[in-house]
KOLTORNU-662195 format. One record per residue (C-alpha): x, y, z; residue in one letter. Coordinates in steps of 0.5 Angstrom, whole numbers, plus 500, padded with zeros to 3 digits. Layout:
N
XYZa;...
//
This chain:
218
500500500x;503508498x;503513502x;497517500x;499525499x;498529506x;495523508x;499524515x;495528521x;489530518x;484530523x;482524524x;486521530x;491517526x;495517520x;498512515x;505513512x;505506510x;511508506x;515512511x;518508516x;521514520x;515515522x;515510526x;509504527x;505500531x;502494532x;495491533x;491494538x;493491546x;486488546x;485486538x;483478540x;478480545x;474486541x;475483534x;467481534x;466489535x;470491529x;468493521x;469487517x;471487509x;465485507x;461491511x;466497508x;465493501x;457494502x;458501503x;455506497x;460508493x;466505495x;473504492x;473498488x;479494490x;479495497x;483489501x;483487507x;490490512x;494487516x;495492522x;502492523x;504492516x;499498515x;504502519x;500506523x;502512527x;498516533x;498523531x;502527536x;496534536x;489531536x;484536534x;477537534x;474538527x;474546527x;481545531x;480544538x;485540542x;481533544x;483528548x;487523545x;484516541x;490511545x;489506539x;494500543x;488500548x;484497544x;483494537x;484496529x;481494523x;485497517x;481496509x;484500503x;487502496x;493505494x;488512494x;482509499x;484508506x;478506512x;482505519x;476503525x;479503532x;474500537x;475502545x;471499551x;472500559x;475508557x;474511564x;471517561x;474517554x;469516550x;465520552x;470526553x;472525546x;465525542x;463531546x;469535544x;467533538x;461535537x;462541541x;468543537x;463543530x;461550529x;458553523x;462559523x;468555523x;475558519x;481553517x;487552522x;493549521x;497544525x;505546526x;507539530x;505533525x;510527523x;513530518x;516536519x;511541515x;505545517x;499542515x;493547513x;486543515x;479546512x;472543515x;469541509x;463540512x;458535517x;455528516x;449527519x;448521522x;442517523x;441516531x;447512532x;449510539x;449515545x;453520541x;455521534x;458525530x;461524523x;466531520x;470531513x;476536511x;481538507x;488537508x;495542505x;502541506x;506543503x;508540496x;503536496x;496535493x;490536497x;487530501x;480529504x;480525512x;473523515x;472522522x;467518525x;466517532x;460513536x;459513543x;456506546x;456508554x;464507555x;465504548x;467508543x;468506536x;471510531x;472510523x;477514519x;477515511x;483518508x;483519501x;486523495x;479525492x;472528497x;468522500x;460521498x;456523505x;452517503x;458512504x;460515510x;453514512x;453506511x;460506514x;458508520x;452504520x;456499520x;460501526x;454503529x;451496528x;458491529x;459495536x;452494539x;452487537x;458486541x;457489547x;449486547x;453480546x;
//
């Protein structure tokens, strides 16, 4: 899998450099096995409206997956990390389409923390911001694209796109998603080098929505 162009540090609250081992990695989640039943599957992002052709399954570790250092909100407010060793990662894409989902349970109040800030941080006079601490030693200018309206999905929801600059790079697209089920939390990230159709974040957090709820009725 290639890097997609600024890919790295959107704001969504991971970044993929799967080319760029300076960077750093980690592994699959500390509680991979035990919350794999909560996690998207390859035949859920398939089924998502419009989805790339040639989505594939990835292995976490070779996805190389890195924490973004300055987590924001979708206008920029710092929020409260997503420690994704806590729990566990699911990893699906193409050279240009990437869908990562990280699924936390027993947060101790992160969950709700963080979706609220979220949802706090999404205003409708919001201007661009830019990030100065990202991983590879450039500023990064991020603009909301704009909200996702979800259906009534768990106890908080909130679904944001935006557009990605750094420069000598062509612009990306990074969605966020994040669902809050009690102390659960599951949360799907998109980054892409062309805008993502509203209607297949939709179906992307449906399926989310649906696959945590089953594990924690189960």
């Amino acid at each position: 899998m290639r890097r997609i162009p600024v890919a790295a540090a959107l704001a969504a609250a991971l970044l993929l450099a799967a080319c760029d081992a300076s960077l750093g990695t980690l592994t699959a989640g500390a509680r991979q096995a035990e919350l794999e039943g909560a996690l998207l599957t390859l035949d859920d992002v398939l089924s998502a409206a419009s989805i790339p052709a040639g989505i594939t399954e990835v292995d976490p570790a070779r996805a190389n997956l890195t924490e973004d250092p300055d987590q924001r909100g979708p206008c920029g407010a710092p929020v409260d990390p997503l420690p994704l060793l806590d729990g566990a990662i699911a990893v699906f894409g193409t050279d240009d389409f990437i869908v990562v989902n990280v699924v936390l349970t027993d947060t101790g109040g992160l969950a709700e923390r963080r979706t609220a800030a979220l949802i706090e941080d999404l205003r409708p006079d919001c201007d661009g911001y830019v990030k100065d601490e990202t991983p590879f030693g450039k500023p990064q200018a991020v603009r909301l694209v704009g909200p996702v309206e979800l259906g009534d999905l768990g106890d908080q929801r909130i679904a944001f796109q935006v557009e990605a600059v750094v420069e000598d790079e062509d612009p990306a697209f990074g969605v966020e998603v994040a669902i809050r089920s009690g102390d659960a939390l599951t949360e799907v990230l998109v980054l892409a080098t062309d805008r993502v159709l509203d209607e297949t974040v939709a179906d992307l957090a449906d399926a989310a929505a649906a696959r945590l709820a089953a594990f924690l009725s189960g």
